[in-house]
C-alpha positions as CSV (number, residue, x, y, z in Angstrom):
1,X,7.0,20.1,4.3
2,X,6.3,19.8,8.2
3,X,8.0,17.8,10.8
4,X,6.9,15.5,13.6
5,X,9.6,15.0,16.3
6,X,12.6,13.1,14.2
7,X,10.0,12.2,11.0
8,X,10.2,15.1,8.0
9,X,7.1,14.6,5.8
10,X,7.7,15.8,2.4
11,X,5.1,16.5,-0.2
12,X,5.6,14.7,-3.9
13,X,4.4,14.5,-7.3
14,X,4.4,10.9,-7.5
15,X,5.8,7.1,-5.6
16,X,8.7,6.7,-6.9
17,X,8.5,3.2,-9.4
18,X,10.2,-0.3,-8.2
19,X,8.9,0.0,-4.3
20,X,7.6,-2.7,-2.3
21,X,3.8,-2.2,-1.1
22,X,4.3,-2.7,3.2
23,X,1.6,-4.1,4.9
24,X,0.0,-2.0,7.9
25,X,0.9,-3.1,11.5
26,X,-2.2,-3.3,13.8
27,X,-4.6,-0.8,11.4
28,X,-1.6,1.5,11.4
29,X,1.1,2.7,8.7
30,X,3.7,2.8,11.5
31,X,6.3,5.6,9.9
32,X,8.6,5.3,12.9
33,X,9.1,3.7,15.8
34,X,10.4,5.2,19.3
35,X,13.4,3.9,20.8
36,X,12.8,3.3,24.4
37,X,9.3,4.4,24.9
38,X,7.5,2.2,22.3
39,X,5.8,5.4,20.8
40,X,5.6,5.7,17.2
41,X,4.5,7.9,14.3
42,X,1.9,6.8,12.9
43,X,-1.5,7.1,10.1
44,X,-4.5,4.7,10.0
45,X,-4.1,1.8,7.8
46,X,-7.4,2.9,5.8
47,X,-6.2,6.0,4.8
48,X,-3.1,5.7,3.0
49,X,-0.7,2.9,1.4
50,X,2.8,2.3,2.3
51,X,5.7,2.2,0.6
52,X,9.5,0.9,0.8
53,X,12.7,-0.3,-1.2
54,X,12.7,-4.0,-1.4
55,X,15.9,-4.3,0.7
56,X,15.4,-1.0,2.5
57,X,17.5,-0.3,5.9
58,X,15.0,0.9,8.8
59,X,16.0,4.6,8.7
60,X,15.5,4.5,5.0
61,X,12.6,6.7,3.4
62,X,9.8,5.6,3.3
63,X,6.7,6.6,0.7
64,X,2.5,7.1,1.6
65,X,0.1,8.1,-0.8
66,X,-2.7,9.3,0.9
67,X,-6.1,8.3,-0.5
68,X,-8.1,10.5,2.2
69,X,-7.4,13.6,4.5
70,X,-5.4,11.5,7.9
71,X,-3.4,12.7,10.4
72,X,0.3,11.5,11.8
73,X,0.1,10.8,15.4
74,X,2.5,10.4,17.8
75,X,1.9,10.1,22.0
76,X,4.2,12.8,22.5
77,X,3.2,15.8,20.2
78,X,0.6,17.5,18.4
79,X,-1.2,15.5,15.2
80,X,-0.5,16.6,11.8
81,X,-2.9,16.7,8.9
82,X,-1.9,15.3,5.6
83,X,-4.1,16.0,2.6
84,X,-5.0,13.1,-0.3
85,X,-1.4,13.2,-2.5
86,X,2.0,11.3,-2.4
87,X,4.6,11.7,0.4
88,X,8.3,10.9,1.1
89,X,9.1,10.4,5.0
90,X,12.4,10.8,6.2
91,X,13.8,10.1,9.4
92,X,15.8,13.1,10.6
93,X,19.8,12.9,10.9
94,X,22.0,15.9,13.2
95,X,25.5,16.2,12.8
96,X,27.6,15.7,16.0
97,X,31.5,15.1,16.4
98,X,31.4,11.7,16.0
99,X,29.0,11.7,12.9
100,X,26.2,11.9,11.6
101,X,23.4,10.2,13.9
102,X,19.5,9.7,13.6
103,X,17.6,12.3,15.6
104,X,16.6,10.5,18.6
105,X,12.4,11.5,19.2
């Protein structure tokens, strides 16, 4: 398990069945995007496919399986590596007195 920012990437044993296949924006699985800066998290489109539920929310999780070793970038902080295997991403939620709220990144 490792963390990028407000994105938790979780390792798996397999996609979970009944997802829709996403199609990559601009050569890019985009995992998240920022919300005032226009930064994202992010693989290239060539290294993994994507995965969502059919009427998924945006902070819903999201599914990659990774076909070759790729990285998740973001502007603002250091690359991770990602081996060939299946991955759920999350996007991180904190508590605070009103709620519970996405982690803003």
């Amino acid at each position: 398990m490792v963390r990028q920012g407000d994105v938790l990437v979780e390792r798996i044993n397999a996609i979970p069945p009944k997802l829709k296949k996403q199609k990559p924006e601009n050569g890019r699985v985009i995992l998240a995007h920022g919300e005032v800066t226009g930064h994202h998290h992010s693989i290239d489109a060539d290294a993994a496919d994507w995965w969502k539920e059919a009427d998924a929310k945006p902070d819903a999780d999201q599914f990659v399986h990774v076909k070759k070793p790729t990285r998740v970038v973001h502007q603002e902080h250091t690359a991770i590596d990602l081996a060939p295997g299946s991955y759920r991403i999350t996007r991180q939620r904190e508590y605070s007195p009103a709620g519970l709220r996405k982690v803003q990144d």
